[in-house]
C-alpha positions, 0 to 999 in steps of 0.5 A: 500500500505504500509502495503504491502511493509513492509510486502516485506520486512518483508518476504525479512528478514524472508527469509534471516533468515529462509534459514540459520536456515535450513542450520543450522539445516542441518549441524547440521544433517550433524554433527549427521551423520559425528559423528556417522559413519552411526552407526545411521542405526543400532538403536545405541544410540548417546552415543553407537555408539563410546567407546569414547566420539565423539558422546556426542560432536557431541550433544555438537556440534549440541546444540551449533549452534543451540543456536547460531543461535536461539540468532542470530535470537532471535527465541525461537523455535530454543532454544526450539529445541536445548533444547530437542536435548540436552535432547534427547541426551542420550536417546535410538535411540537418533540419530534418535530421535535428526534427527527427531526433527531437520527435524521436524524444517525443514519443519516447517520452509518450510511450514512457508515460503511457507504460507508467500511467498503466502502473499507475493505474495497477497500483490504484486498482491494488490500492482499491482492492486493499482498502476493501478488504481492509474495511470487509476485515474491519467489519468482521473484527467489529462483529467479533469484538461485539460478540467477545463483548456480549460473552464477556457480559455473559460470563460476568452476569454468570459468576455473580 
């Protein structure tokens, strides 16, 4: 039973934590998309799309949040992530590339909270089962208690 509610609240704070990892890792593709004017559909390389140097600072700009959010959040993945964003950045179809690893994250992080909502879900169950049967055995022992009672009351009467 107290295994389940730490794990309640384990899930409430990974939730937390995941549903701002995916809304970084959705700036950050809206950043990608923002930077590049849609070239992204042409194959462009990040660094081709623009004769200035937009597109560098929109993989500046995507590497940034998400280091901080993998120090915020102390996930390694997140860090792993912005490291190959940051070296995907100059390579050929690199928008495609940065957007494929971004929504890679995406859905990792999806699949990762449907399997903990599903155990949270068994320890919910579990934990619904176990306050029945506590209250079923807590009824039982009240009905005991007064039939110990009314004996006790018995006996008493008897040995006068």
């Amino acid at each position: 039973h107290a295994e389940c509610q730490e794990r309640a609240h384990q899930w409430d704070v990974a939730m937390q934590s995941r549903d701002h990892e995916v809304h970084t890792l959705e700036q950050a593709i809206n950043i990608l998309q923002q930077q590049t004017n849609g070239a992204q559909k042409k194959a462009y390389s990040l660094v081709q799309v623009h004769s200035g140097d937009d597109a560098p600072v929109a993989v500046g700009e995507v590497v940034k949040a998400l280091v901080e959010v993998g120090k915020h959040y102390q996930d390694q993945q997140i860090a792993m992530l912005a490291m190959r964003v940051r070296s995907a950045g100059g390579t050929h179809g690199a928008f495609d590339k940065i957007k494929g690893l971004i929504s890679g994250m995406i859905s990792k992080l999806k699949a990762e909270a449907a399997d903990e909502a599903k155990a949270k879900d068994f320890c919910n169950a579990e934990t619904a089962k176990a306050k029945a049967k506590q209250a079923d055995h807590s009824s039982i022992l009240g009905d005991i208690s007064a039939h110990l009672d009314s004996h006790r009351a018995k006996v008493a009467r008897l040995k006068r």
